[in-house]
C-alpha positions in Angstrom: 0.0 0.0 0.0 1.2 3.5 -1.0 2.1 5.8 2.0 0.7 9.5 1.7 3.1 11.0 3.9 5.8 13.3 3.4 9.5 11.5 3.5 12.9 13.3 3.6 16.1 13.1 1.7 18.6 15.0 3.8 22.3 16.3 1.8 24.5 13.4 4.3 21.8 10.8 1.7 21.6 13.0 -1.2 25.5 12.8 -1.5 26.7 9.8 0.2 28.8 8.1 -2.9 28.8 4.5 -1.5 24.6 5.0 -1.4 22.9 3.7 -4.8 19.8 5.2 -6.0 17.0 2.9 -4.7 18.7 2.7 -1.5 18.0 6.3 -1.4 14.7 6.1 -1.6 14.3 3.7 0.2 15.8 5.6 3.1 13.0 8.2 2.4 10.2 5.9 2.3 11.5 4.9 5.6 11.1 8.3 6.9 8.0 8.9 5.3 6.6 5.3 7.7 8.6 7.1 10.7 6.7 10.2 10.4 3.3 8.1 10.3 4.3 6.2 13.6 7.7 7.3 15.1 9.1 3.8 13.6 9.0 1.4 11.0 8.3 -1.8 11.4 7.0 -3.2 7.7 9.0 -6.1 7.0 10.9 -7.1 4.2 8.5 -9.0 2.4 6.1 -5.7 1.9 9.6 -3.6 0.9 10.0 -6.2 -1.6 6.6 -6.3 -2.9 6.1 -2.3 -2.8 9.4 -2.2 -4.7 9.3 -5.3 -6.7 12.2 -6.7 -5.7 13.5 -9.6 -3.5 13.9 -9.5 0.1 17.1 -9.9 -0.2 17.8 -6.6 -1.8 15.9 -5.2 0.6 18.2 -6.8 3.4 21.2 -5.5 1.6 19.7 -2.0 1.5 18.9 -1.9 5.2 22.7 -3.6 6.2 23.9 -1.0 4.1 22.1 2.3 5.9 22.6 0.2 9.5 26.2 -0.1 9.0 26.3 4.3 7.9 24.5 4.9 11.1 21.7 6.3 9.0 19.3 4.3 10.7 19.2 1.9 14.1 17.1 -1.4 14.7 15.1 -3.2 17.5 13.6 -6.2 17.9 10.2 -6.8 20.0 10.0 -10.2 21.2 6.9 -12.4 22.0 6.7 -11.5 25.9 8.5 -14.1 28.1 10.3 -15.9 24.9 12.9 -14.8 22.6 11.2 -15.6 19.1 11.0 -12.2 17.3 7.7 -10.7 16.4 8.4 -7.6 15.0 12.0 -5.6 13.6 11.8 -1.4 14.5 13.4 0.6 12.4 14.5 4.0 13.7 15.8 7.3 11.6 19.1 8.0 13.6 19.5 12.2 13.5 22.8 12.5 11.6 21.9 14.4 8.8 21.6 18.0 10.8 25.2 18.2 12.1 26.7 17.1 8.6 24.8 19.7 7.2 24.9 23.0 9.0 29.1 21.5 8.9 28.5 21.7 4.7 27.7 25.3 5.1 30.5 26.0 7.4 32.6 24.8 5.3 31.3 26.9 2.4 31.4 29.6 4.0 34.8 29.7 5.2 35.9 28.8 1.8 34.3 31.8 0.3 35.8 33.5 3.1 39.4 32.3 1.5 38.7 32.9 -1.8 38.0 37.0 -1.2 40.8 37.4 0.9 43.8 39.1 -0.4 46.9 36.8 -0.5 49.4 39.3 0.5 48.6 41.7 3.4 49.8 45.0 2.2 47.9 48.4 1.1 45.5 46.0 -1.1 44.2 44.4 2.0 43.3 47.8 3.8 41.8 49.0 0.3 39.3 46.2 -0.2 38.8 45.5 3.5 35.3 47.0 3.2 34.3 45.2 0.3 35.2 42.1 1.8 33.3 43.1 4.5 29.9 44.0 3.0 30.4 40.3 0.9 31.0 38.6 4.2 27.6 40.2 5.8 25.7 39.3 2.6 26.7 35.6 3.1 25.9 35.8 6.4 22.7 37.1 6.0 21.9 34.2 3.4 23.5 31.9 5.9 21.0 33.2 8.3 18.0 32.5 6.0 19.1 29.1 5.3 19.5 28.3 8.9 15.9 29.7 9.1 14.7 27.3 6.4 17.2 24.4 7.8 15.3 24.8 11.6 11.8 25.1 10.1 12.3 21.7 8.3 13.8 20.1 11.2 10.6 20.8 13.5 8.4 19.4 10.6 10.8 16.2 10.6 10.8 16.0 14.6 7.0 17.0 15.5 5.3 14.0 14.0 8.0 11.8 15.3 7.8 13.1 19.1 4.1 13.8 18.9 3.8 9.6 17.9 6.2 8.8 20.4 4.2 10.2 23.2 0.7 8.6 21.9 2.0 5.5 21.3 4.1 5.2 24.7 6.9 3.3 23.3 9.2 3.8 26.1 6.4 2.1 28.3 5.4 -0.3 26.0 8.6 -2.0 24.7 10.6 -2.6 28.2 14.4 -3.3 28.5 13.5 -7.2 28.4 11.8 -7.2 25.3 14.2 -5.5 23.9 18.0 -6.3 23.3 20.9 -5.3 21.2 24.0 -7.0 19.5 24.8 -10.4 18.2 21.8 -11.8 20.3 19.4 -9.7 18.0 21.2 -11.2 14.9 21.7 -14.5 15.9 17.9 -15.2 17.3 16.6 -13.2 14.4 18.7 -15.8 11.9 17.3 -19.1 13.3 14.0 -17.6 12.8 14.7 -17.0 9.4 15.9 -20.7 9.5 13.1 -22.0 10.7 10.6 -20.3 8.0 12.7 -22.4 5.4 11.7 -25.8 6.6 10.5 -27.8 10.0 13.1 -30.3 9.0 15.5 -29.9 11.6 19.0 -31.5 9.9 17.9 -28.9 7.0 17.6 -26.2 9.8 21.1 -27.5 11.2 22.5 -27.9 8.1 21.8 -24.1 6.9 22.5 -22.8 10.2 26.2 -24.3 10.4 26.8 -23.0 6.7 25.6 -19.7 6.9 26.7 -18.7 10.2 23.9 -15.6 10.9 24.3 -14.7 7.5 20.9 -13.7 7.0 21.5 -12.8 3.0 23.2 -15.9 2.7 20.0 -17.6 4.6 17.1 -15.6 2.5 19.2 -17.1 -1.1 19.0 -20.5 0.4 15.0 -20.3 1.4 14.6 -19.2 -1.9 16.7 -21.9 -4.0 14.5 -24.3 -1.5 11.1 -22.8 -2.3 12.3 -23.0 -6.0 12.7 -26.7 -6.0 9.4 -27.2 -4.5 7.7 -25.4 -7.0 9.9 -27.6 -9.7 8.3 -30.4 -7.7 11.8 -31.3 -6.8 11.8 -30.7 -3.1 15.1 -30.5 -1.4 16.4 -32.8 0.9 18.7 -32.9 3.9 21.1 -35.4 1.8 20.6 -33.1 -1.2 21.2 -29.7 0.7 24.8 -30.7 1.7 25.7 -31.7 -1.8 24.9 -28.7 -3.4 26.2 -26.5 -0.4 29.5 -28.9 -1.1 29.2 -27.9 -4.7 28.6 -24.5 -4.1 32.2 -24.5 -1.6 33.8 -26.1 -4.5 32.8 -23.5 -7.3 33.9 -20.2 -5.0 34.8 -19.8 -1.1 33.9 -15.7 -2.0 30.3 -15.2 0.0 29.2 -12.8 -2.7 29.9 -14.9 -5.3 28.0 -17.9 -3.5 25.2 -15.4 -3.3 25.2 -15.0 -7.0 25.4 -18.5 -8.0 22.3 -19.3 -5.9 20.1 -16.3 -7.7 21.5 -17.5 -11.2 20.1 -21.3 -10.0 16.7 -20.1 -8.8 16.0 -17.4 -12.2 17.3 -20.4 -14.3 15.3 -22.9 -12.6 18.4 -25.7 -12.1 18.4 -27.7 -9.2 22.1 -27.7 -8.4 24.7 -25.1 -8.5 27.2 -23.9 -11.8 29.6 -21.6 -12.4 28.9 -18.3 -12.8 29.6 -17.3 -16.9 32.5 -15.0 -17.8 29.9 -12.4 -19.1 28.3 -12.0 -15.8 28.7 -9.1 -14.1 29.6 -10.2 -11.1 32.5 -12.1 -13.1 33.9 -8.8 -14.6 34.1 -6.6 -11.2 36.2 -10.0 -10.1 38.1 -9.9 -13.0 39.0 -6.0 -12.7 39.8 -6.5 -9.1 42.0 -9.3 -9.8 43.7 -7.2 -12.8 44.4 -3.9 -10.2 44.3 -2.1 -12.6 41.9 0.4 -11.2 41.9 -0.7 -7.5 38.1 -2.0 -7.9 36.6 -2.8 -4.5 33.6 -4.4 -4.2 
């Protein structure tokens, strides 16, 4: 369902390099379902169907703005257990120091630029005109700290406002909550256990993908692939191809792509990616150094 709420793109997003496009905008819709309720807490699967993409993208996105500090996650627990029922997303407050340190930073290079290099008679001469240029910026700077503040209530209001009505310092207490490896680790074997009741499948994905919860959303799908082949996946079957899949590459992001390129080709094992992938010719510039690729 389309949100009709306003979302925010703040300069630190706008600009951040290592940020693609859609994770952008993803990062506003997440603001946009903050502003509604304080937090988020759609899952992946209704990212993936609002965006039509898989829920893994939508896992790498939010790793992604987790690991910039952009955003901060909880988990709410099923009261006196530690089976997850819902993941809180919060918009971490980042963006306002970068930015009013972007103007700074403008300004004092203007600042350099109509200063005189020596400090002779010139210096005295144009003293005034640098002057009346310096108040003129600072007069702008003043309007766009105006601007800056206005748009900053209109971010925090709703937030605050839905904080207090929703009591969510009350409602979520400090043993429902936790942070860390726990969070990861219990959130992983839930993840496990949506695969398959079969517990030597559940053991067997667990030992191989250590928490990975990418590397556990390609295997649930590779499994829900072969079911729909009518060729459901065994225990016995699982460890061959995860042997397989060791064999082709030990790189977890090539694993990663190997799986997708099974499950869009509808195979029931694993193969080698081909050379014109293009997962194959980042590997192949990176191994060449010529450009220093990192990936």
């Amino acid at each position: 369902m389309e949100r009709g709420y306003y979302s925010i793109l703040p300069a630190s997003i706008r600009y951040d390099k290592n940020l693609n496009a859609s994770t952008k905008l993803f990062y506003a819709e997440l603001t946009a379902l903050v502003n509604e309720k304080g937090y988020c807490w759609a899952s992946n699967g209704y990212f993936a169907e609002l965006y039509d993409v898989t829920k893994q993208t939508i896992s790498t996105w939010v790793k992604l703005l987790k690991e910039k500090g952009y955003i901060r996650i909880q988990f709410e627990y099923y009261e006196g257990t530690k089976n997850i029922k819902r993941r809180l997303i919060f918009i971490n407050d980042t963006f306002s120091n970068n930015f009013n340190e972007e103007i700074e930073e403008k300004i004092e290079e203007k600042i350099e630029e109509n200063t005189p290099s020596n400090k002779s008679d010139t210096l005295s001469n144009k003293s005034d005109t640098l002057s009346n240029k310096f108040d003129d910026l600072s007069n702008k700077f003043d309007d766009l700290s105006n601007k800056f503040d206005d748009l900053s209530n209109k971010f925090d209001d709703p937030i605050k406002k839905n904080l207090k009505e929703n009591n969510i310092n009350e409602y979520y207490s400090i043993n429902n909550i936790t942070k860390g490896s726990e969070d990861e680790s219990d959130l992983a074997l839930n993840e496990i256990k949506s695969i398959t009741a079969d517990k030597e499948i559940q053991n067997t994905v667990m030992q191989f993908t250590k928490n990975d919860l990418e590397m556990i959303d390609a295997l649930r799908e590779f499994y829900r692939a072969r079911s729909k082949l009518k060729k459901p996946l065994t225990a016995r079957a699982l460890k061959l191809n995860i042997k397989a899949l060791e064999k082709l590459s030990q790189n977890r992001d090539e694993q990663i792509e190997i799986i997708n390129q099974s499950i869009q080709k509808g195979w029931q094992s694993f193969y080698e990616l081909p050379k014109d992938h293009p997962f194959q010719k980042k590997k192949a510039v990176k191994e060449s150094g010529k450009y220093g690729y990192v990936f």
